[in-house]
N, CA and C atoms of all chains as a GROMACS GRO file, in nm:
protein
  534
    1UNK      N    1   0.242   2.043  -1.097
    1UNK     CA    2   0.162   2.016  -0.976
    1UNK      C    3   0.252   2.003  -0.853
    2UNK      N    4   0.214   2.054  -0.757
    2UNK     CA    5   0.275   2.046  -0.654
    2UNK      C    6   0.303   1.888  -0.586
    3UNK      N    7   0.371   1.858  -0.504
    3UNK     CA    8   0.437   1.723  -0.447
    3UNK      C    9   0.275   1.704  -0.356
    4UNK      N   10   0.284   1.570  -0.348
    4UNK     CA   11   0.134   1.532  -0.309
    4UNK      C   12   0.209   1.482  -0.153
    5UNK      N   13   0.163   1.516  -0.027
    5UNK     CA   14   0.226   1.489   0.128
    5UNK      C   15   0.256   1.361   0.096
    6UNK      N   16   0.381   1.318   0.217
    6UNK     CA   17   0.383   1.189   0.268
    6UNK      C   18   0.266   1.100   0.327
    7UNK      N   19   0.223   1.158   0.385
    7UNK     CA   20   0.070   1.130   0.451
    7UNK      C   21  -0.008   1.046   0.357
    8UNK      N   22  -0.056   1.112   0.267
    8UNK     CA   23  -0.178   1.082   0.153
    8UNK      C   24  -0.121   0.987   0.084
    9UNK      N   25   0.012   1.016   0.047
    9UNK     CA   26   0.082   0.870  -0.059
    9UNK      C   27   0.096   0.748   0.025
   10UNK      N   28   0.085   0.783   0.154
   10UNK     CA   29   0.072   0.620   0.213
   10UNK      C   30  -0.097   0.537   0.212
   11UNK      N   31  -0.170   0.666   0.180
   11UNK     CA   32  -0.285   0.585   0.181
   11UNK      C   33  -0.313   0.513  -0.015
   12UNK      N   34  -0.252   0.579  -0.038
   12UNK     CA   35  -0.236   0.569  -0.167
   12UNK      C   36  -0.170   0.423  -0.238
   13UNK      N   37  -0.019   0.433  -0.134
   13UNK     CA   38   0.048   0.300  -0.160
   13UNK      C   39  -0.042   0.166  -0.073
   14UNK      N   40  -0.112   0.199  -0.008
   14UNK     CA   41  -0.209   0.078   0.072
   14UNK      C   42  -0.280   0.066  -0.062
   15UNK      N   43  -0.338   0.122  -0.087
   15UNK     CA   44  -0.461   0.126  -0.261
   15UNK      C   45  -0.441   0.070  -0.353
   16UNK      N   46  -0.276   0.107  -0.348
   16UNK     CA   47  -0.206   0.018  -0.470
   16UNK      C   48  -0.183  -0.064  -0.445
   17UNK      N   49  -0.141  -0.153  -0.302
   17UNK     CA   50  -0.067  -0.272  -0.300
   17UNK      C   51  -0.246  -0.364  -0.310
   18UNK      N   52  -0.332  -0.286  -0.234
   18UNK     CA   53  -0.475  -0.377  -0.256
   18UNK      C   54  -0.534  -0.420  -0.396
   19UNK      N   55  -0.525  -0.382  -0.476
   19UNK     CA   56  -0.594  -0.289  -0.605
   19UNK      C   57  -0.546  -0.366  -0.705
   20UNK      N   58  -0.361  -0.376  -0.704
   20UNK     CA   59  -0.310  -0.426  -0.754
   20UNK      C   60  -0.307  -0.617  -0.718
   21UNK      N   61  -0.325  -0.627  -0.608
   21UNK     CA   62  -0.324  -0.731  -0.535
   21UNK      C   63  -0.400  -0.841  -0.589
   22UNK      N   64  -0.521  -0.785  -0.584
   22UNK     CA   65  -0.601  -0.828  -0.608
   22UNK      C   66  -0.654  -0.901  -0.776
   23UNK      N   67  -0.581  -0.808  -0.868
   23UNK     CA   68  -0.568  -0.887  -0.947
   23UNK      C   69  -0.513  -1.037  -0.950
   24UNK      N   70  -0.390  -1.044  -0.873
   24UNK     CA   71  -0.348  -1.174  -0.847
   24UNK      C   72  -0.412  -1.317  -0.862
   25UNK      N   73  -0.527  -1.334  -0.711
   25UNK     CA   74  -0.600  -1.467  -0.753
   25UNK      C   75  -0.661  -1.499  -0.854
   26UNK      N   76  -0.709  -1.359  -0.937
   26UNK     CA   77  -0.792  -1.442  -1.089
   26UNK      C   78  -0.706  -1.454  -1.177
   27UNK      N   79  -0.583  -1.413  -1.185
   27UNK     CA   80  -0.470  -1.506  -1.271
   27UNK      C   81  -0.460  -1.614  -1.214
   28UNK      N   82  -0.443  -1.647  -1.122
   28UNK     CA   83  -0.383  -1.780  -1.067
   28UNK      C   84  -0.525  -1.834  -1.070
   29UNK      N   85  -0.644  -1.837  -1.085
   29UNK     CA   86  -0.755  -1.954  -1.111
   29UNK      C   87  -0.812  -1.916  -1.261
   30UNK      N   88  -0.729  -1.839  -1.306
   30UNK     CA   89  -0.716  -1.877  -1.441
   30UNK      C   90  -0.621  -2.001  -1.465
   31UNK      N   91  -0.490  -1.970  -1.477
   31UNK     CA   92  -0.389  -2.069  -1.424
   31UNK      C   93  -0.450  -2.220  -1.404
   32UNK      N   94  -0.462  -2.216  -1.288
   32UNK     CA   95  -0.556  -2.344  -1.200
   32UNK      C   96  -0.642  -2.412  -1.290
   33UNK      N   97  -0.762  -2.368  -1.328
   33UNK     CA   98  -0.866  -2.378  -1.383
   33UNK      C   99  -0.821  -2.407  -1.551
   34UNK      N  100  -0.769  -2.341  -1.592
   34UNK     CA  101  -0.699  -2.352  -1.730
   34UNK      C  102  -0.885  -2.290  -1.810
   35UNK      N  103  -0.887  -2.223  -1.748
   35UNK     CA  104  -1.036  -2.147  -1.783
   35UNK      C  105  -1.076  -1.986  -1.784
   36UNK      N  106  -1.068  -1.952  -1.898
   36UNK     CA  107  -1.084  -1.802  -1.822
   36UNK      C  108  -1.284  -1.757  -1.927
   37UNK      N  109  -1.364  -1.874  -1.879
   37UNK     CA  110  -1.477  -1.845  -1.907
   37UNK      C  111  -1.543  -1.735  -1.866
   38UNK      N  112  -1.523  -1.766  -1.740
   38UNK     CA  113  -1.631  -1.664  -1.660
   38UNK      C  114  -1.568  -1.551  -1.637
   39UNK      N  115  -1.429  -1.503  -1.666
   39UNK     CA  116  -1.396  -1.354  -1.712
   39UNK      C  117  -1.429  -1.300  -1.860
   40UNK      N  118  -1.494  -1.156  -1.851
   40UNK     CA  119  -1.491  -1.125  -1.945
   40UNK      C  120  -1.383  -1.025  -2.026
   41UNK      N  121  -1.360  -1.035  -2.136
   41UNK     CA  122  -1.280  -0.973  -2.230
   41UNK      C  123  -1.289  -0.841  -2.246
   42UNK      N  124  -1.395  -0.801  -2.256
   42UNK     CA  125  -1.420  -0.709  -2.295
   42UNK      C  126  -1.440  -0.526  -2.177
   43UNK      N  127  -1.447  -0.682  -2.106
   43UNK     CA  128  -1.462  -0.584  -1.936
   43UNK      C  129  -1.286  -0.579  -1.924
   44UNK      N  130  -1.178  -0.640  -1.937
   44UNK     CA  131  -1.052  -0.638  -1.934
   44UNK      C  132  -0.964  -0.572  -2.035
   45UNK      N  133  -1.028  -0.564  -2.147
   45UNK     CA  134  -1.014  -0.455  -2.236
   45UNK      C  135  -1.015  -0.286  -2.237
   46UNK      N  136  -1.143  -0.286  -2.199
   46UNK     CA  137  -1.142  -0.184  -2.173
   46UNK      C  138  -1.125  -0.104  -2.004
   47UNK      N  139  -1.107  -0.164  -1.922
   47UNK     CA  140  -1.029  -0.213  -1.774
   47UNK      C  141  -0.902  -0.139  -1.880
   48UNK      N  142  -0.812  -0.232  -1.911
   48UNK     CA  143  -0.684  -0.186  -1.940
   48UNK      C  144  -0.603  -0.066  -2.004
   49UNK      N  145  -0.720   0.002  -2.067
   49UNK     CA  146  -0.701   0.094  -2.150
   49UNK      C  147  -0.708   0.234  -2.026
   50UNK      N  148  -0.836   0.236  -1.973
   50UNK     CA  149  -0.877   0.320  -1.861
   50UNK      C  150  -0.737   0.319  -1.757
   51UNK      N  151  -0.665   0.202  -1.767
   51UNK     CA  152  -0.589   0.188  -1.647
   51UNK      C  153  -0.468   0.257  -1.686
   52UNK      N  154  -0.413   0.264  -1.811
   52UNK     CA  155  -0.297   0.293  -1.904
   52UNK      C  156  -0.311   0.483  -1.879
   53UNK      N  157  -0.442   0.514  -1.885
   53UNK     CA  158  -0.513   0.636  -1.892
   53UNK      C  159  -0.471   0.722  -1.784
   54UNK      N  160  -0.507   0.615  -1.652
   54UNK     CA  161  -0.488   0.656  -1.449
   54UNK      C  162  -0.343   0.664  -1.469
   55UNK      N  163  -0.254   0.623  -1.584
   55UNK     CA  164  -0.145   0.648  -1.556
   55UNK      C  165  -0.076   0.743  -1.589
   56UNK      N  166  -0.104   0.827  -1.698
   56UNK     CA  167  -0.086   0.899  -1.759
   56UNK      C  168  -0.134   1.019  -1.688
   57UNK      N  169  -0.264   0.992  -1.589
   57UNK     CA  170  -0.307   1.089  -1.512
   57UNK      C  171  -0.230   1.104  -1.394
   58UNK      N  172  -0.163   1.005  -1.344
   58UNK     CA  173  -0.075   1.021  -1.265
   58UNK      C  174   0.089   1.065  -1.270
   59UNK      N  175   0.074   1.043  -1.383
   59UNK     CA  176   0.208   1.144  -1.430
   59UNK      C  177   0.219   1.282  -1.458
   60UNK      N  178   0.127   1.338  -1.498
   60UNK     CA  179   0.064   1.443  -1.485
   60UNK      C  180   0.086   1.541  -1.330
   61UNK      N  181  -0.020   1.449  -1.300
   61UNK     CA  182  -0.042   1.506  -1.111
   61UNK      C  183   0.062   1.489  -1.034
   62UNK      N  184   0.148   1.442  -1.077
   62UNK     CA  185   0.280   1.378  -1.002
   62UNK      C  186   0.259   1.288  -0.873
   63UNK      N  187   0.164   1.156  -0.889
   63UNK     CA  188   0.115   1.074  -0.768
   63UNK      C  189   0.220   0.960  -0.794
   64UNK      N  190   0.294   0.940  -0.710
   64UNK     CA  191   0.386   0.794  -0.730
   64UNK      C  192   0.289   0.679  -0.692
   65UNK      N  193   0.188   0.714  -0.613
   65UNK     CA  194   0.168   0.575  -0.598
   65UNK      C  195   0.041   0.562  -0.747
   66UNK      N  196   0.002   0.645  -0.803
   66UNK     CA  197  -0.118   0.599  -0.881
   66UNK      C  198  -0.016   0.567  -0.996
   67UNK      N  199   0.090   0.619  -1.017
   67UNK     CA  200   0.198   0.591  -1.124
   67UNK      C  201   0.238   0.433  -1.129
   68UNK      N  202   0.286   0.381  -0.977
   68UNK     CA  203   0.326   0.257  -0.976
   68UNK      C  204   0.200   0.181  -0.944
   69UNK      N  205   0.094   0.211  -0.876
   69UNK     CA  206  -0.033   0.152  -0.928
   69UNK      C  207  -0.083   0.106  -1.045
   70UNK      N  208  -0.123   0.174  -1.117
   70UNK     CA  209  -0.141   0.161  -1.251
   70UNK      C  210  -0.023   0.078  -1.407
   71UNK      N  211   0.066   0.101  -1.328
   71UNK     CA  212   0.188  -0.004  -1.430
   71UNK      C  213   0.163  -0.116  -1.402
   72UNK      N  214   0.152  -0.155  -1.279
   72UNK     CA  215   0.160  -0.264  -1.253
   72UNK      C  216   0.059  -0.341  -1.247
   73UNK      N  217  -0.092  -0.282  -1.234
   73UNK     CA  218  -0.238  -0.338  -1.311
   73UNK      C  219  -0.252  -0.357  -1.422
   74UNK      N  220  -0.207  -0.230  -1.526
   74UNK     CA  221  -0.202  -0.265  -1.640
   74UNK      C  222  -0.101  -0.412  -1.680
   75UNK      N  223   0.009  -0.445  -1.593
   75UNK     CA  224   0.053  -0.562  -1.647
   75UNK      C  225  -0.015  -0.695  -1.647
   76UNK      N  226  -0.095  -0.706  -1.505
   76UNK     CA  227  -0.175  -0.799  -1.454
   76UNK      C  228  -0.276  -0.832  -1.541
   77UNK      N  229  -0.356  -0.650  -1.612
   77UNK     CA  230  -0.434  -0.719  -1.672
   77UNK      C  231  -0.409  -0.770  -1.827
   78UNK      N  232  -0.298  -0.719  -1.897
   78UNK     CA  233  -0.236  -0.766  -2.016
   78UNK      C  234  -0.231  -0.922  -1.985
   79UNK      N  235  -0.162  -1.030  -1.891
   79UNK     CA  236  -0.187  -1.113  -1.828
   79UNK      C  237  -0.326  -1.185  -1.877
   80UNK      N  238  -0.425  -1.107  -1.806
   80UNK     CA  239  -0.548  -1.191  -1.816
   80UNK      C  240  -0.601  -1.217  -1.971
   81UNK      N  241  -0.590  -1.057  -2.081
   81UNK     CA  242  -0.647  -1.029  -2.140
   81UNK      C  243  -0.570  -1.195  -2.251
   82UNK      N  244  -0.428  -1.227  -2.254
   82UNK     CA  245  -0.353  -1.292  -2.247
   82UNK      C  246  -0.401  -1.416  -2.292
   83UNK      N  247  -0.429  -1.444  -2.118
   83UNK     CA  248  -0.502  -1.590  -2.133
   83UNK      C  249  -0.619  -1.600  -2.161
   84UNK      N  250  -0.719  -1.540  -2.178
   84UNK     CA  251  -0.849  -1.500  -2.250
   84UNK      C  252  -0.883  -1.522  -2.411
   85UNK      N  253  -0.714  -1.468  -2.477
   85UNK     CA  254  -0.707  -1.476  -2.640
   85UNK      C  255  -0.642  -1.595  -2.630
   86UNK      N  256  -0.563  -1.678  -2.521
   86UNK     CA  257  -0.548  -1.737  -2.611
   86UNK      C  258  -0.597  -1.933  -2.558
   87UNK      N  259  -0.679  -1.903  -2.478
   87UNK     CA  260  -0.779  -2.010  -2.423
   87UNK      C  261  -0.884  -2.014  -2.490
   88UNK      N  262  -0.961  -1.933  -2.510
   88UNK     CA  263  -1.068  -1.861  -2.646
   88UNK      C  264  -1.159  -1.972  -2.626
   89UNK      N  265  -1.263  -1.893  -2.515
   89UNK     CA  266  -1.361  -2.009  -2.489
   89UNK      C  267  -1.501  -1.902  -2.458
   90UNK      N  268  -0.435   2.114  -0.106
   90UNK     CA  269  -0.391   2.059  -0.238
   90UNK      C  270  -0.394   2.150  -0.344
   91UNK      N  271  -0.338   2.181  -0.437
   91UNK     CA  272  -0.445   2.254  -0.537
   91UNK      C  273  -0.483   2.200  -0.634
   92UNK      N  274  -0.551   2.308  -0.727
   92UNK     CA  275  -0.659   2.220  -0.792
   92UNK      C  276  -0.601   2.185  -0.910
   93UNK      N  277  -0.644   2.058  -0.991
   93UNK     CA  278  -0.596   1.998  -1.060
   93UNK      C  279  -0.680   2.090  -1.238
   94UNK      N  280  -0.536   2.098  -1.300
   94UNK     CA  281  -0.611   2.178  -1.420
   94UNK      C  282  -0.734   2.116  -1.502
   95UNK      N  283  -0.809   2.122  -1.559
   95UNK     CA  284  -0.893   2.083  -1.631
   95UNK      C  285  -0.866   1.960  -1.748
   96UNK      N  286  -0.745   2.038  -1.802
   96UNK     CA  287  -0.668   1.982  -1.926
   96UNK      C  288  -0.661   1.835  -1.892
   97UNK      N  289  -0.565   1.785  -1.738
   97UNK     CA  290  -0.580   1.687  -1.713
   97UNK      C  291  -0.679   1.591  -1.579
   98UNK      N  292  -0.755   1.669  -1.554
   98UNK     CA  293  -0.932   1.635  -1.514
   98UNK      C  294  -0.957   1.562  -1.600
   99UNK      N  295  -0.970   1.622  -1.772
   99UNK     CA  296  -1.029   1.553  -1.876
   99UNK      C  297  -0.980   1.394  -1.887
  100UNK      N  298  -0.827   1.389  -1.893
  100UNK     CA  299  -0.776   1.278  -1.880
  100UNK      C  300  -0.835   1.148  -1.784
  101UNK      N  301  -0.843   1.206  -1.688
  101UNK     CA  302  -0.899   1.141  -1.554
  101UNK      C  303  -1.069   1.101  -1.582
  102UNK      N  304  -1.114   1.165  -1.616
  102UNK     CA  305  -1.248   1.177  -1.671
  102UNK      C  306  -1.295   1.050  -1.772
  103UNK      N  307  -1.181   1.015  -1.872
  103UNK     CA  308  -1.162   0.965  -1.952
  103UNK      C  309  -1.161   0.789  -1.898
  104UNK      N  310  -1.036   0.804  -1.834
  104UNK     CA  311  -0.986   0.685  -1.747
  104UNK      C  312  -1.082   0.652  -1.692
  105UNK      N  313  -1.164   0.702  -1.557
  105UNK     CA  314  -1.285   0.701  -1.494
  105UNK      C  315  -1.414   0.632  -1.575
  106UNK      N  316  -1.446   0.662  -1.704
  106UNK     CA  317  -1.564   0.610  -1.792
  106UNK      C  318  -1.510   0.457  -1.798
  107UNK      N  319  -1.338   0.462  -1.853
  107UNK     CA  320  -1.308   0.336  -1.889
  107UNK      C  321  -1.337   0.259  -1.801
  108UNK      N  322  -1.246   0.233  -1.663
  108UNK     CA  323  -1.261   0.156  -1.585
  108UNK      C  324  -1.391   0.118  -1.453
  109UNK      N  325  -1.459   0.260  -1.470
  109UNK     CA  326  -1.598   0.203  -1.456
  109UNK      C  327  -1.684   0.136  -1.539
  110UNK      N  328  -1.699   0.191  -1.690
  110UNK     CA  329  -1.789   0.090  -1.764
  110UNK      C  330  -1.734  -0.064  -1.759
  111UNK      N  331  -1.614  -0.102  -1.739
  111UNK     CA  332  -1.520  -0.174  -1.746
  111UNK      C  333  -1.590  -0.304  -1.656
  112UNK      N  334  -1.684  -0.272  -1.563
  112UNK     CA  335  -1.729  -0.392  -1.451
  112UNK      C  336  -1.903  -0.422  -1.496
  113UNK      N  337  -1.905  -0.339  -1.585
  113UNK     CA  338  -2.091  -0.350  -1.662
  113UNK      C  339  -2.092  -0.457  -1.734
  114UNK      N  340  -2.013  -0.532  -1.822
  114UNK     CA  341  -2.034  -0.640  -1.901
  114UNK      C  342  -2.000  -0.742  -1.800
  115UNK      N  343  -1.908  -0.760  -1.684
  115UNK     CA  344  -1.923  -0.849  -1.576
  115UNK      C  345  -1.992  -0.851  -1.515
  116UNK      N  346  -2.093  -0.788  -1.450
  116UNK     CA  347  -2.193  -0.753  -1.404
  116UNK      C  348  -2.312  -0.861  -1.470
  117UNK      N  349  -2.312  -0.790  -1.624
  117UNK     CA  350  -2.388  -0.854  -1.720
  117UNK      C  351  -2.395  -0.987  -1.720
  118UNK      N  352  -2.235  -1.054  -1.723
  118UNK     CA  353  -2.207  -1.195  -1.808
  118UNK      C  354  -2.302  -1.285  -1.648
  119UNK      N  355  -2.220  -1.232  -1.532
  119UNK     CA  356  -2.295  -1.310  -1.430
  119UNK      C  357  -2.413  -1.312  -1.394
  120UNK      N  358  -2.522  -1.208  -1.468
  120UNK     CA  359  -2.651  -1.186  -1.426
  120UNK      C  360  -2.709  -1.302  -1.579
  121UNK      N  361  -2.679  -1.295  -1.713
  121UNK     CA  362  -2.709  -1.365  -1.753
  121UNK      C  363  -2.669  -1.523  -1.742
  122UNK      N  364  -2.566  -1.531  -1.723
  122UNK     CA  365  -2.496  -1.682  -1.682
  122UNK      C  366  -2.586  -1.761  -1.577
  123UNK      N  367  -2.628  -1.675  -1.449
  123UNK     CA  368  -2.625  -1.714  -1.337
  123UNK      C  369  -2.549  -1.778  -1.284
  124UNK      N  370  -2.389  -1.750  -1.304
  124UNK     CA  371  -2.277  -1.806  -1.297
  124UNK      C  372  -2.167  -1.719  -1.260
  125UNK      N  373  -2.103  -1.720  -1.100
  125UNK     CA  374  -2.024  -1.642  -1.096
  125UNK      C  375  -1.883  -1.675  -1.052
  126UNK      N  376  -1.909  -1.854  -1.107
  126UNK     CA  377  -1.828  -1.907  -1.077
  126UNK      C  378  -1.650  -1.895  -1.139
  127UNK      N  379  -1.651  -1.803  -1.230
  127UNK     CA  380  -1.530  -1.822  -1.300
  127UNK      C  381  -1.450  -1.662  -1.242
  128UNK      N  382  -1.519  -1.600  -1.147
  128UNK     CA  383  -1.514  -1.445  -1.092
  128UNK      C  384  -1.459  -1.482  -0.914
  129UNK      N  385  -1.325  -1.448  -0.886
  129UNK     CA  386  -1.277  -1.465  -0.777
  129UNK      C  387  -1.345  -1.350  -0.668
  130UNK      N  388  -1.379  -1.436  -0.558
  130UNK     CA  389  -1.447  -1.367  -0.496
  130UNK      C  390  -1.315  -1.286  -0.361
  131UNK      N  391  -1.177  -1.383  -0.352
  131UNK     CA  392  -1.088  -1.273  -0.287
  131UNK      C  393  -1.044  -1.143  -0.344
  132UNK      N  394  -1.016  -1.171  -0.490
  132UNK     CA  395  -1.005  -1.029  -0.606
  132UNK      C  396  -1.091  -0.937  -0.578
  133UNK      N  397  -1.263  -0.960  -0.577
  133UNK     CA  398  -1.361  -0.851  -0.560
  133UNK      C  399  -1.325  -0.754  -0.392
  134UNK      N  400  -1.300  -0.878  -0.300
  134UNK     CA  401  -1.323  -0.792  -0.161
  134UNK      C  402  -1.184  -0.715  -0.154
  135UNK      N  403  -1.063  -0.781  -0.225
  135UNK     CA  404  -0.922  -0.694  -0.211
  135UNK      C  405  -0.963  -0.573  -0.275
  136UNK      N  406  -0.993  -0.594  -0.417
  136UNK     CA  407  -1.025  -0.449  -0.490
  136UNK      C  408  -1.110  -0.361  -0.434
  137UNK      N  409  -1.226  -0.397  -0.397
  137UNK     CA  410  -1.273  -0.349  -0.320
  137UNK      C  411  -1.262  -0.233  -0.221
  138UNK      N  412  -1.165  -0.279  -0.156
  138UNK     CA  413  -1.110  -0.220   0.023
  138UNK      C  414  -1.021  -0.153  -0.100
  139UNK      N  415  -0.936  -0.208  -0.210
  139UNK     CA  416  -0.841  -0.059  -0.247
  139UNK      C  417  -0.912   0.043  -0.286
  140UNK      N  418  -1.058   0.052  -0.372
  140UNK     CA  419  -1.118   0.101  -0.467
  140UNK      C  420  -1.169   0.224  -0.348
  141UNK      N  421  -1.200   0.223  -0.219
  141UNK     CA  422  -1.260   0.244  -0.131
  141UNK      C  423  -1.135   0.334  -0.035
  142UNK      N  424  -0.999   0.316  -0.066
  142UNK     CA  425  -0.886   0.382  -0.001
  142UNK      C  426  -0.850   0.426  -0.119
  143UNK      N  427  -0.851   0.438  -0.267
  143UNK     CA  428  -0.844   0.564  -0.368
  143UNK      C  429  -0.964   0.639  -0.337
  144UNK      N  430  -1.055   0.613  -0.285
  144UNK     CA  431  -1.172   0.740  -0.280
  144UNK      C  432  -1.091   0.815  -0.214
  145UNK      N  433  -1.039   0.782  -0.063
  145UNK     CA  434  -1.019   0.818   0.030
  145UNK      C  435  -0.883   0.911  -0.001
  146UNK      N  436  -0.798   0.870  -0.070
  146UNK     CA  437  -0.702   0.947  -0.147
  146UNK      C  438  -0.728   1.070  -0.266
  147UNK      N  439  -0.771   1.022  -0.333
  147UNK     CA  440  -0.870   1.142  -0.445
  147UNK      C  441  -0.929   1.254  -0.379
  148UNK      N  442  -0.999   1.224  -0.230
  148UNK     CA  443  -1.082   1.352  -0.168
  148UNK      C  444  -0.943   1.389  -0.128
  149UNK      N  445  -0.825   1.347  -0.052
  149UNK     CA  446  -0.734   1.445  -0.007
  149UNK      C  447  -0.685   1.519  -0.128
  150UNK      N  448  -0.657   1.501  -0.242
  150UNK     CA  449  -0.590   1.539  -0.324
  150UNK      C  450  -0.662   1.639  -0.411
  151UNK      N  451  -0.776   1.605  -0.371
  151UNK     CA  452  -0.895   1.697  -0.447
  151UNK      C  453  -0.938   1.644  -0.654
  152UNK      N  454  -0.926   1.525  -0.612
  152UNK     CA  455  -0.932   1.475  -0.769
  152UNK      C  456  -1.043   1.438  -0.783
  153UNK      N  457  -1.143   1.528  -0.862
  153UNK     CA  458  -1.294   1.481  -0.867
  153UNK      C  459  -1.325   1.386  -0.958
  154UNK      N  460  -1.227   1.346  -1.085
  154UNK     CA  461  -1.218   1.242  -1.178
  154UNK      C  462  -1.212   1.089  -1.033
  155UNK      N  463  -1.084   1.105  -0.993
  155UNK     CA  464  -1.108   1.000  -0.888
  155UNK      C  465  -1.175   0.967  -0.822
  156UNK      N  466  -1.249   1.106  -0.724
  156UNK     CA  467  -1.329   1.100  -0.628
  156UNK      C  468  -1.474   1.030  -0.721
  157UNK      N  469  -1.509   1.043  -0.826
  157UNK     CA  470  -1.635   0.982  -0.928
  157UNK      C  471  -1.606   0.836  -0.972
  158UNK      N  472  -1.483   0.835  -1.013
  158UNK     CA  473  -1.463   0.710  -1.048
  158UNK      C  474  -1.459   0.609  -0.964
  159UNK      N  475  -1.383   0.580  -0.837
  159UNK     CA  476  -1.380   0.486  -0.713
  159UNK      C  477  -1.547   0.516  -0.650
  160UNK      N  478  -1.594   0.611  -0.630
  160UNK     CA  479  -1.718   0.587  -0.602
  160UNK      C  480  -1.817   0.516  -0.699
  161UNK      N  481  -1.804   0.511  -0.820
  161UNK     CA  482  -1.888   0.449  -0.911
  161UNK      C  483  -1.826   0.274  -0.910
  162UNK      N  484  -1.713   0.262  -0.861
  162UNK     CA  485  -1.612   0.143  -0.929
  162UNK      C  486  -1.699   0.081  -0.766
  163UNK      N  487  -1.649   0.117  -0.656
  163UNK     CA  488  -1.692   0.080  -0.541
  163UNK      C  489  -1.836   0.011  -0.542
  164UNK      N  490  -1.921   0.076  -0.586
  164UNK     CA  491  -2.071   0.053  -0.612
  164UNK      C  492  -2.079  -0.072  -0.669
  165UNK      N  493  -2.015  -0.090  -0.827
  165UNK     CA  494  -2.016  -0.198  -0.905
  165UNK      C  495  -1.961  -0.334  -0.875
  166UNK      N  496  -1.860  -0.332  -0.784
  166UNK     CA  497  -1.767  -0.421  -0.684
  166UNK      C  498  -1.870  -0.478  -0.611
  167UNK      N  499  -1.934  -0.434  -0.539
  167UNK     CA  500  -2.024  -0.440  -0.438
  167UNK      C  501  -2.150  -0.516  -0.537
  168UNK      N  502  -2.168  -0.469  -0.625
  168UNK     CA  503  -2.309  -0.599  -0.685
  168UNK      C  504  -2.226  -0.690  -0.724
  169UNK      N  505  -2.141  -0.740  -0.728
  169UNK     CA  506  -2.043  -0.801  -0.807
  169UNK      C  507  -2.052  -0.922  -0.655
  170UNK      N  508  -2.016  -0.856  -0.586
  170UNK     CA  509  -1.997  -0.979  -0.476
  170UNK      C  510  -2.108  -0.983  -0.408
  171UNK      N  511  -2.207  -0.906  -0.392
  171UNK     CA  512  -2.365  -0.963  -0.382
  171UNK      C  513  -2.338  -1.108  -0.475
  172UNK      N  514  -2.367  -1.090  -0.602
  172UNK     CA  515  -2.391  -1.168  -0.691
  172UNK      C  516  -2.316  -1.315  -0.618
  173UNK      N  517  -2.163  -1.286  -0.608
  173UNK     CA  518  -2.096  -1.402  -0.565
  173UNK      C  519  -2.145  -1.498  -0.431
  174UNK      N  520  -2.168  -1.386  -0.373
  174UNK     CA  521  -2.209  -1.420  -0.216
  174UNK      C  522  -2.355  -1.501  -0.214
  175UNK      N  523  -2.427  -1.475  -0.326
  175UNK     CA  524  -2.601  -1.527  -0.332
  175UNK      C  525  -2.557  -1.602  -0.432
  176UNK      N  526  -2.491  -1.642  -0.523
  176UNK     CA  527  -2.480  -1.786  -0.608
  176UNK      C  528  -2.444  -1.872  -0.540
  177UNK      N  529  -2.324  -1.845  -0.469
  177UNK     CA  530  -2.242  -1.911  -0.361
  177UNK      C  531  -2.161  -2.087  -0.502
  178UNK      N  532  -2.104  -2.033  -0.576
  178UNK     CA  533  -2.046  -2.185  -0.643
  178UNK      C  534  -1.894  -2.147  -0.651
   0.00000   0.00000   0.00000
């Protein structure tokens, strides 16, 4: 695949830094809370798998930012899935 | 851009089911709970605004796996923080 512009990968790396970002506060009120009730598992499960997937698709397409997007969600949500197994509520 | 082969469309395609079905059992847990209290409502509006700048990336790039998936993910985000916004806990 051809190199994807400078242009587009900046809208791309905004996507990722949001996207990814955003995972953030529901670890940390997991954390906080010492609760991860009202997340579900199964929605983070399969979240993670799909995300492992965008990455593989981005390696492919040659997108750096969906590449470093996606590593780094998938870690966030390993994270949640994490405290989910092992709060078990 | 050009067009992205099929072979890995499918991939994307794949990813896309995951991480959209991925917000249906959250969707679920808070419509049956009536509880959306354990669901960060800065996470939904960050993801959100990213989910909404991968559309915006996918149409430059011409990725119709993307361009389907952030439009479907966007949608689901959006009842998601309805939900938050009208429980208000």
């Amino acid at each position: 695949m051809e190199k994807i512009p400078m242009e587009i990968e900046i809208i791309g790396f905004i996507a990722a830094v949001l996207t990814s970002v955003s995972f953030v506060p529901q670890v940390y009120k997991i954390w906080k809370t010492k609760s991860a009730k009202g997340v579900s598992l199964t929605m983070f499960l399969l979240f993670f798998v799909g995300v492992i997937l965008w990455l593989v698709y981005g390696i492919f397409i040659n997108s750096l930012s969906m590449i470093i997007a996606n590593a780094i969600t998938s870690c966030l949500a390993l994270v949640i899935i994490y405290y989910k197994l092992k709060i078990k509520e």
